[in-house]
TORSE-960497 format. One line per 8 residues: number of its first residue (from 0); their letters; for each residue x, z, y of C-alpha. Coordinates in nm, 3 decimals, decimal comma. Layout:
<nodes>
NUM) A) X Z Y  ...
</nodes>
This chain:
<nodes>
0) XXXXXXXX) 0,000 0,000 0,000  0,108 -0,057 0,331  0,201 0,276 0,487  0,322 0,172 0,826  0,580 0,433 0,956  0,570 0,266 1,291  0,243 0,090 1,389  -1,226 -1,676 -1,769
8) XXXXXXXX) -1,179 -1,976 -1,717  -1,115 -2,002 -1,351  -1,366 -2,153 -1,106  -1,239 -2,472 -1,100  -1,241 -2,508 -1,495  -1,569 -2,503 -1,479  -1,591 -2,837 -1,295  -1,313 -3,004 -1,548
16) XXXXXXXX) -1,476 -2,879 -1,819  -1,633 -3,206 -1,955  -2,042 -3,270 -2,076  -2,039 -3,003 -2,302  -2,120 -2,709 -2,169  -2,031 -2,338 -2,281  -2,315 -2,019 -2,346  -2,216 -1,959 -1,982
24) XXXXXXXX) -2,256 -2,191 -1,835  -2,615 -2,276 -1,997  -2,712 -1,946 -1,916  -2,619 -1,998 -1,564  -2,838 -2,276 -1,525  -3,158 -2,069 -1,617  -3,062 -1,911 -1,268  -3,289 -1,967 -0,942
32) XXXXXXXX) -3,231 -1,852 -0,644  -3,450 -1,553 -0,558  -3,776 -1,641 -0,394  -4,033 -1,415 -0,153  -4,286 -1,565 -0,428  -4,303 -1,453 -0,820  -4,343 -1,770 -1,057  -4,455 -1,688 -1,382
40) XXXXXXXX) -4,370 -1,923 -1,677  -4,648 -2,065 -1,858  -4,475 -1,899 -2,199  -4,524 -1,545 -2,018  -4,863 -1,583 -1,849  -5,045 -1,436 -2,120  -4,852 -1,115 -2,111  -4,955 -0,815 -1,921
48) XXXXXXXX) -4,787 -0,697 -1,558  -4,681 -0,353 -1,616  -4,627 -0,084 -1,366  -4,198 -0,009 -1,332  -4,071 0,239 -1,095  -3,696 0,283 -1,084  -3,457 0,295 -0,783  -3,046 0,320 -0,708
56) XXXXXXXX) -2,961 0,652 -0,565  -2,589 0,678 -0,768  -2,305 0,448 -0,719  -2,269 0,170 -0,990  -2,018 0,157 -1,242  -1,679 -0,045 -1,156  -1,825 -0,049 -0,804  -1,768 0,128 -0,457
64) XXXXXXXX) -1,485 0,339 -0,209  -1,200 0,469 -0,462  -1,015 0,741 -0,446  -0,697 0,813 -0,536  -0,689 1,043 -0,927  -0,734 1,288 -0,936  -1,110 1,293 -0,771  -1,395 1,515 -0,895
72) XXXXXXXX) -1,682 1,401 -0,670  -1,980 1,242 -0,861  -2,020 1,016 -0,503  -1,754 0,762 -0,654  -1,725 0,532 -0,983  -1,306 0,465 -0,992  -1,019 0,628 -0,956  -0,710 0,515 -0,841
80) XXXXXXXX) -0,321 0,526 -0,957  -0,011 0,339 -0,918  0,218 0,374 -1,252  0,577 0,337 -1,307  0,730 0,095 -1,546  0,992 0,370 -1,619  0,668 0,612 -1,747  0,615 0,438 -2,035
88) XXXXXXXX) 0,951 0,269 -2,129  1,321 0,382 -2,172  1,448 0,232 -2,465  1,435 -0,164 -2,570  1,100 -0,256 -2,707  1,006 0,120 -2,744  0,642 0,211 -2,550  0,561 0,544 -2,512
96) XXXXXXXX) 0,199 0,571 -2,323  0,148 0,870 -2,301  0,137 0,888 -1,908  -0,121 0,634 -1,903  -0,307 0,784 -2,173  -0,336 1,091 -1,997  -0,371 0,945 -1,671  -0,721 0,743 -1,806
104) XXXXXXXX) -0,866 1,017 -2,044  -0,836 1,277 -1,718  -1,024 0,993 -1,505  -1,292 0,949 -1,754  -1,368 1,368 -1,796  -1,447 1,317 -1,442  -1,718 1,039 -1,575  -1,542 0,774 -1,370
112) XXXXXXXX) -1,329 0,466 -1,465  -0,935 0,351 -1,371  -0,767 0,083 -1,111  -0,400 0,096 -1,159  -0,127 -0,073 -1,050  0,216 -0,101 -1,168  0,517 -0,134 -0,951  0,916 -0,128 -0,931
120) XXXXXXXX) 0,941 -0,106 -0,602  0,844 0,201 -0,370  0,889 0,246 -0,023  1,144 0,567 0,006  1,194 0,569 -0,372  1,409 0,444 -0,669  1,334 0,148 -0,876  1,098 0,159 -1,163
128) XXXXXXXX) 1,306 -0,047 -1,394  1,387 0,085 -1,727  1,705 0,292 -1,755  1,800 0,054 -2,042  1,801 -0,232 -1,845  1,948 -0,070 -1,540  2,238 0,001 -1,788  2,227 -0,374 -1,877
136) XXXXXXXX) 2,556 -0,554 -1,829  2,536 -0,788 -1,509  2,233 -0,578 -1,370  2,282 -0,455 -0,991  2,011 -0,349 -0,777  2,008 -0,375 -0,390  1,962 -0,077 -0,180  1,864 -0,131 0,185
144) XXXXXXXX) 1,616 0,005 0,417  1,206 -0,032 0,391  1,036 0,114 0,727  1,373 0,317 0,817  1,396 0,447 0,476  1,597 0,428 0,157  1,495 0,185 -0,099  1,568 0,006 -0,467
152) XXXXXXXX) 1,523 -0,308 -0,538  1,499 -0,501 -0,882  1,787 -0,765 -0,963  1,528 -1,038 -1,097  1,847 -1,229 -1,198  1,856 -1,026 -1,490  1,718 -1,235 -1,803  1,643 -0,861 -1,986
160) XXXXXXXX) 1,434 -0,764 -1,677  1,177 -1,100 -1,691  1,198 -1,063 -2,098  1,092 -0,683 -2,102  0,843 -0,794 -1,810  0,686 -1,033 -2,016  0,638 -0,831 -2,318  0,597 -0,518 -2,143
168) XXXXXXXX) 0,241 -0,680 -2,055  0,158 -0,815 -2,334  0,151 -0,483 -2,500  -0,060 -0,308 -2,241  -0,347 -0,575 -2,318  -0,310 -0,524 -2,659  -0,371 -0,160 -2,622  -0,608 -0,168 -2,345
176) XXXXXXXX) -0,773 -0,470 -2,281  -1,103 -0,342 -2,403  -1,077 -0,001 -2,296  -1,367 0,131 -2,092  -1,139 0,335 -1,889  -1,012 0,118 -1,735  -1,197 -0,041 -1,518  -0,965 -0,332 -1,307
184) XXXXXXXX) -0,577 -0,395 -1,343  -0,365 -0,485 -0,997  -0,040 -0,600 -1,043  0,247 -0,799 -0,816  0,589 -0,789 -0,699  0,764 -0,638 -0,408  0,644 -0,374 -0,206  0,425 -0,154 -0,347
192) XXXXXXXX) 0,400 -0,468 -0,616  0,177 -0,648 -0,320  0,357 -0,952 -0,349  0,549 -0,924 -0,003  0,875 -0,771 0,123  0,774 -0,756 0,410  1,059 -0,518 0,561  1,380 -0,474 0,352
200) XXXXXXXX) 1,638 -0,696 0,181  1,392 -1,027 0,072  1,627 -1,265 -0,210  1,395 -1,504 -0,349  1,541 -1,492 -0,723  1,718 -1,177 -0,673  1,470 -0,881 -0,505  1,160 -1,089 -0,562
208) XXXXXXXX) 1,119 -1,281 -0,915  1,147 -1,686 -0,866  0,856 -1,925 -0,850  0,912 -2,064 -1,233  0,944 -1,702 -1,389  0,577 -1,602 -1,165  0,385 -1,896 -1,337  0,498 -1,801 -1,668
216) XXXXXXXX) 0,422 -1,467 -1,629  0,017 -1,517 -1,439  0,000 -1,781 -1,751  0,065 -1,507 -1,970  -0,150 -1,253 -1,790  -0,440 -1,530 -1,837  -0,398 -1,537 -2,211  -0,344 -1,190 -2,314
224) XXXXXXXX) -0,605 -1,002 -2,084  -0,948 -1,218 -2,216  -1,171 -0,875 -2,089  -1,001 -0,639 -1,819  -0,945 -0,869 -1,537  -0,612 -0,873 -1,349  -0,611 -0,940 -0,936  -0,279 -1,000 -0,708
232) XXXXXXXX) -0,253 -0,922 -0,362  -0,385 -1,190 -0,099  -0,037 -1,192 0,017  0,060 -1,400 -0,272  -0,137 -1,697 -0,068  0,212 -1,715 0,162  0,461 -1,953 0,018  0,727 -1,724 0,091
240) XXXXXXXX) 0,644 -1,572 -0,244  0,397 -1,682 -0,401  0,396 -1,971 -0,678  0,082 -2,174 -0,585  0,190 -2,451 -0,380  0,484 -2,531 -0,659  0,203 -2,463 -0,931  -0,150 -2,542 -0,760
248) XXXXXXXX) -0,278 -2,504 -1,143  -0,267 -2,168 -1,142  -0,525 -2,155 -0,920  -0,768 -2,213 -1,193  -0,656 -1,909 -1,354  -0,891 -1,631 -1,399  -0,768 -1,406 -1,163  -0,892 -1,165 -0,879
256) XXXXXXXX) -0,742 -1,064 -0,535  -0,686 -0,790 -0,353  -0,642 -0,690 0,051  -0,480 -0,400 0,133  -0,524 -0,446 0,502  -0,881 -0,477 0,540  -1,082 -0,438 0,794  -0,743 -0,475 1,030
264) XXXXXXXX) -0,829 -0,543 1,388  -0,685 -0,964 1,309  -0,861 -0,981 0,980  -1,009 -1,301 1,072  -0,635 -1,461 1,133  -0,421 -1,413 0,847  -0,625 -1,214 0,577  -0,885 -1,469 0,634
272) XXXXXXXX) -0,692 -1,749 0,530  -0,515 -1,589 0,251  -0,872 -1,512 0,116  -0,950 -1,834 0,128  -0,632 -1,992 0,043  -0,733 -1,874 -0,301  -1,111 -1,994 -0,286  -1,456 -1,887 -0,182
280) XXXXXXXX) -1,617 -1,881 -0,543  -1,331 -1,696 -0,676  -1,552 -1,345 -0,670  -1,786 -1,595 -0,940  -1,550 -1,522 -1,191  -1,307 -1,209 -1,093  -1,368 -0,925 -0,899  -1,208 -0,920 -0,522
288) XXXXXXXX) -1,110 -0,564 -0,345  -0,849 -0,385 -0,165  -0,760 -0,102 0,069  -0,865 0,037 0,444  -0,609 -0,075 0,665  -0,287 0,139 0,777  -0,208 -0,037 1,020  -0,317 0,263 1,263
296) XXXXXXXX) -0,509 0,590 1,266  -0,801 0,417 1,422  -0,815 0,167 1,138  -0,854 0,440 0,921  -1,101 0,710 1,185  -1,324 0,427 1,207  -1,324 0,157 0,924  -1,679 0,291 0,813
304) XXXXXXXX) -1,820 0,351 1,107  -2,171 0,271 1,138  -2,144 0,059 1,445  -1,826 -0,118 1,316  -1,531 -0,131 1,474  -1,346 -0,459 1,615  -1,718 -0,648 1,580  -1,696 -0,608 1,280
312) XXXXXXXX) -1,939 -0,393 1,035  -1,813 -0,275 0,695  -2,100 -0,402 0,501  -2,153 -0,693 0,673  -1,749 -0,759 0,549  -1,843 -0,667 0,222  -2,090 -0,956 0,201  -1,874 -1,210 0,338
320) XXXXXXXX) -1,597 -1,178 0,087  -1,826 -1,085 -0,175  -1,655 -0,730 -0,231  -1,673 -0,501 -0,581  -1,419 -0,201 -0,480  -1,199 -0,064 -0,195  -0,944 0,211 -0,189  -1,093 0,481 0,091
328) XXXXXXXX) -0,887 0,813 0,012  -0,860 0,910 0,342  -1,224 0,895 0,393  -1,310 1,224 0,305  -1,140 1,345 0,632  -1,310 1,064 0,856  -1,646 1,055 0,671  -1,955 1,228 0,516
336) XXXXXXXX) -2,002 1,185 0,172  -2,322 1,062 0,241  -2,163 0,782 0,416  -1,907 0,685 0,152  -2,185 0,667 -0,107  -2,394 0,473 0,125  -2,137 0,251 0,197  -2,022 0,208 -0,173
344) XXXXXXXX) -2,384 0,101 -0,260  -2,299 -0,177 -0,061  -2,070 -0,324 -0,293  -2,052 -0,525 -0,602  -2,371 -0,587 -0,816  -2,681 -0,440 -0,785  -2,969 -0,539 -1,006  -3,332 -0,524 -0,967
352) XXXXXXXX) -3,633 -0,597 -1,212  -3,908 -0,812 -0,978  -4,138 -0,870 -1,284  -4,168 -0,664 -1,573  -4,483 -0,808 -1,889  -4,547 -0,710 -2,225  -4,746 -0,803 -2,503  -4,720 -1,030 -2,854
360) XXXXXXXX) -4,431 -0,772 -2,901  -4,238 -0,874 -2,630  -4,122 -0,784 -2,303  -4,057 -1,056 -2,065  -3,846 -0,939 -1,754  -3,787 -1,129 -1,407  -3,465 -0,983 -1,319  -3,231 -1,075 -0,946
368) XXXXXXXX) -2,916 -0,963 -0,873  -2,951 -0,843 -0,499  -2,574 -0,730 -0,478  -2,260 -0,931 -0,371  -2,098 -1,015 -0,690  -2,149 -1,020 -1,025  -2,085 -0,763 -1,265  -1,758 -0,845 -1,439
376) XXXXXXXX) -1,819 -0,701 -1,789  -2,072 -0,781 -2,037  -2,440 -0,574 -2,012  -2,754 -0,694 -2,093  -3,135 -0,570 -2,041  -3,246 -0,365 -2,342  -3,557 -0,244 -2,511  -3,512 0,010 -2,731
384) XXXXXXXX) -3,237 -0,074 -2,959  -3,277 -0,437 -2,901  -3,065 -0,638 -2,654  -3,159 -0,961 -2,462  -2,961 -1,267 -2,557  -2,890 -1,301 -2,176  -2,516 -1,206 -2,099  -2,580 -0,996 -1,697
392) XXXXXXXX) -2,207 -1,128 -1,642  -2,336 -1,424 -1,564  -2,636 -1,395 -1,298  -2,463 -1,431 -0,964  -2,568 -1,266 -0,637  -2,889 -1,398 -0,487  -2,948 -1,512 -0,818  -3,286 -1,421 -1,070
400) XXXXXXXX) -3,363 -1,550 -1,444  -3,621 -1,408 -1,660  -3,490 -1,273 -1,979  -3,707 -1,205 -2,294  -3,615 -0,933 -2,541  -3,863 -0,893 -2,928  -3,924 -0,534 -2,849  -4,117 -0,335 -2,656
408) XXXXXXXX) -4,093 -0,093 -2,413  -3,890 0,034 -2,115  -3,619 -0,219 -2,018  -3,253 -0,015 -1,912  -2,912 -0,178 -1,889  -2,657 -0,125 -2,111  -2,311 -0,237 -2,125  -2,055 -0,098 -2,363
416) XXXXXXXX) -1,792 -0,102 -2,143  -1,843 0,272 -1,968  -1,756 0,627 -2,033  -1,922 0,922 -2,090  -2,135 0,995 -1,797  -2,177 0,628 -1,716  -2,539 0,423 -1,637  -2,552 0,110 -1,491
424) XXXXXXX) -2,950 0,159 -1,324  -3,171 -0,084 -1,126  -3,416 -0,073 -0,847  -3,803 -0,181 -0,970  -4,116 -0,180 -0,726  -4,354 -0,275 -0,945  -4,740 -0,167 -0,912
</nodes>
C-alpha cells in the first residue's frame, strides 16, 4: 500500500470463442435487462404468486470495506493480510503453511473470509526472499532508500528466484484454490507487490522481474487458479512495468485489478486510465477493488463522507468501476459503523427475488441482480435440498432471468464457497 511519508476465460475470449457456445454463456443469454414491468412466461402463468418478504440488513459475503486481520466486528465480510514469501519457505521445494493456515482459520472464527497478498518487497523492511536463495551463488540484493527509508530489493536476475516463484504458486493453488477462506488473492511486484517502484532503486530485470518472465508467470496464474481469482494492481497498466503492450494477449486472461489510491483527489487522470487500460467489462468476469487513498489525511477523514469529497461520492465510484471490495482500516477512526456497513452494502452483488410462483411441484423464481458486479463464485437459488440448474455467477448487474427449481418451498441462496457464519440473503417485496 502506498504509505506516503511525505504527501475464466477472459472477456475478450468470449468474443473469439467460435459458434459453439459454453453453459455460460447460454445461461447468460436467458438474461434481460431488468424492467419496471413483470413478464410472466407462458410456462409459469399457471402457477400461483406467492407472498416473499426478505430484505439485506448484513453485508454480503466476499463483499464490502475490509479491514486489516485481525477484525472482530460482524459489520464486515473480509479480512485483510499481506504474507511473506519467507513465512512459508526456507528450504528448496520445502512449504511449510502453517502461517497461512493460521492466518485463514483465525479469519474464518471471526465468520469472515481472507484477501491476501504476497510480497518481497516492504517499504522500511528486508526482502521476503527465501534464505535459501538469498544464500544462492550469484544472488545480490540492492539496498537503497524507499520514502527516506531503508529498503531490500529482489535480484530478479537470479534463475532460482523466478523458478521457486513459479512453483511457489503453483503450490498455493493446489492447496487453496477451493478454499472458502479465502476469499480473493492480490499479488504483484515491487512495492508493496503493487507493480510499481515508484521511489527507490527501479532495474527493469534486476529489482523488478522482466517482461518475458511476467507473462509466463500471469499464464501460469491463469492455469493453476481455475476458482479463487487473482487481481494485479492498476499500476501494472504503465509500460514501465507491466507486460501488456509486449504481450496484449494477456489481456484476455482472467484476471482482476486492484487501486490502492482510490478515491485520490486526480482519480479521473491516471487511475482512470489505468482502469480502463485493462477494460470496462473486466468486473464481468473478475472482481475489481483496492484501497482508500494515502495520499493525505483528508483522503482518508473524508473518503466516505456522505457528501463526497473532490465531487466525487463513494457510491456513486463504486458504480462506475463496478466495485466488489476496498481496504478501509482506518475507517473506524473517521467513521460510524453504521456508515461503513452502509457503505459496504454498496458494493458487489446484491440479489433480489421480483417474482416468486409455485405449483405442479415447482417453484418458478424471477430473480435481478440490483448490485454492481457479479458474484464471483458459484451459488444458486435453492428449495429445500434441491438446487436450480442456473449458475448466480453468471447474472450480471442490472441483469434478471427466471430460474425454475422441482421443489417446493422457500427459495434461499446457497453457495458452498463460505464459512461458518456465512449467508448470502436477498431483498423480496412481494405481496
Amino acid at each position: 500500500m502506498k504509505r506516503f511519508l511525505t504527501l475464466f476465460a477472459a472477456a475478450l475470449t468470449l468474443i473469439a470463442c467460435g459458434p459453439e457456445k459454453t453453459d455460460n454463456q447460454q445461461q447468460t443469454d436467458d438474461q434481460q435487462t431488468i424492467s419496471d414491468k413483470i413478464t410472466v412466461p407462458d410456462e409459469y402463468a399457471s402457477l400461483t404468486r406467492t407472498s416473499l418478504k426478505s430484505s439485506i440488513t448484513k453485508v454480503q459475503p466476499m463483499t464490502g470495506i475490509v479491514m486489516w486481520a485481525p477484525s472482530k466486528t460482524d459489520d464486515i465480510q473480509l479480512e485483510y493480510s499481506y504474507m511473506e514469501y519467507n513465512s512459508i519457505c526456507k528450504e528448496k521445494d520445502v512449504y511449510d503453511w502453517t502461517a497461512l493456515d493460521n492466518l485463514l482459520e483465525g479469519i474464518a472464527s471471526r465468520g469472515h473470509q481472507a484477501v491476501i497478498r504476497f510480497h518481497y518487497t516492504y517499504v522500511g523492511k528486508k526482502c521476503t526472499v527465501p534464505d535459501y536463495i538469498k544464500a544462492w551463488p550469484g544472488y545480490e540484493e540492492t539496498v537503497g532508500k524507499s520514502e527516506g527509508r531503508t529498503t531490500y530489493f529482489p535480484d530478479w536476475r537470479c534463475d532460482e528466484l523466478k523458478r521457486f516463484h513459479l512453483e511457489f504458486h503453483k503450490a498455493l493453488a493446489k492447496r487453496y484454490d477451493t478454499d472458502p477462506r479465502l476469499a480473493f488473492l492480490e499479488t504483484g511486484f515491487g512495492l508493496w507487490a503493487e507493480y510499481h517502484i515508484y521511489d527507490g532503486p527501479f532495474k527493469m530485470g534486476q529489482t523488478f522481474p522482466d517482461k518475458d518472465f511476467q507473462a509466463e508467470f500471469m499464464r501460469g496464474m491463469s492455469e493453476w487458479f481455475t476458482h479463487t481469482t487473482w487481481s494485479i494492481s492498476i499500476d501494472a497498466a504503465d509500460n514501465t512495468y507491466g507486460p501488456f503492450q509486449k504481450y496484449p494477449d494477456l489481456l484476455n486472461l482472467r484476471f482482476g485489478n486492484f487501486d490502492d489510491s482510490f478515491m485520490c483527489e486526480d482519480h479521473d487522470g491516471y487511475n482512470y486510465r489505468s482502469w480502463k487500460f485493462f477494460g470496462e467489462e473486466r468486473y464481468k468476469t473478475a472482481p475489481l477493488g483496492g484501497e482508500f487513498s494515502y495520499y493525505s489525511d483528508y483522503d482518508q477523514r473524508h473518503c466516505l463522507d456522505a457528501a463526497g469529497m473532490y465531487g466525487r461520492k463513494f457510491e456513486d465510484e463504486v458504480a462506475k468501476f463496478h466495485m466488489t471490495f476496498i481496504i478501509g482500516a482506518d475507517q473506524r477512526s473517521y467513521q460510524t459503523w453504521d456508515r461503513i456497513r452502509e457503505a459496504s452494502l454498496s458494493m458487489g452483488y446484491r440479489f433480489r427475488i421480483r417474482d416468486y410462483r409455485v405449483g405442479d411441484g415447482k417453484t418458478a423464481i424471477l430473480i435481478a441482480n440490483v448490485g454492481v458486479a457479479p458474484i464471483y463464485r458459484d451459488a444458486w437459488v435453492a428449495v429445500g435440498s434441491k438446487r436450480a440448474d442456473y449458475n448466480l455467477a453468471s447474472l450480471m448487474p442490472g441483469n434478471e432471468v427466471w430460474i425454475t427449481v422441482d421443489a417446493t418451498g422457500a427459495p434461499a441462496i446457497e453457495c458452498d464457497h463460505l464459512v461458518k457464519g456465512q449467508r448470502i440473503c436477498f431483498e423480496a417485496e412481494i405481496d
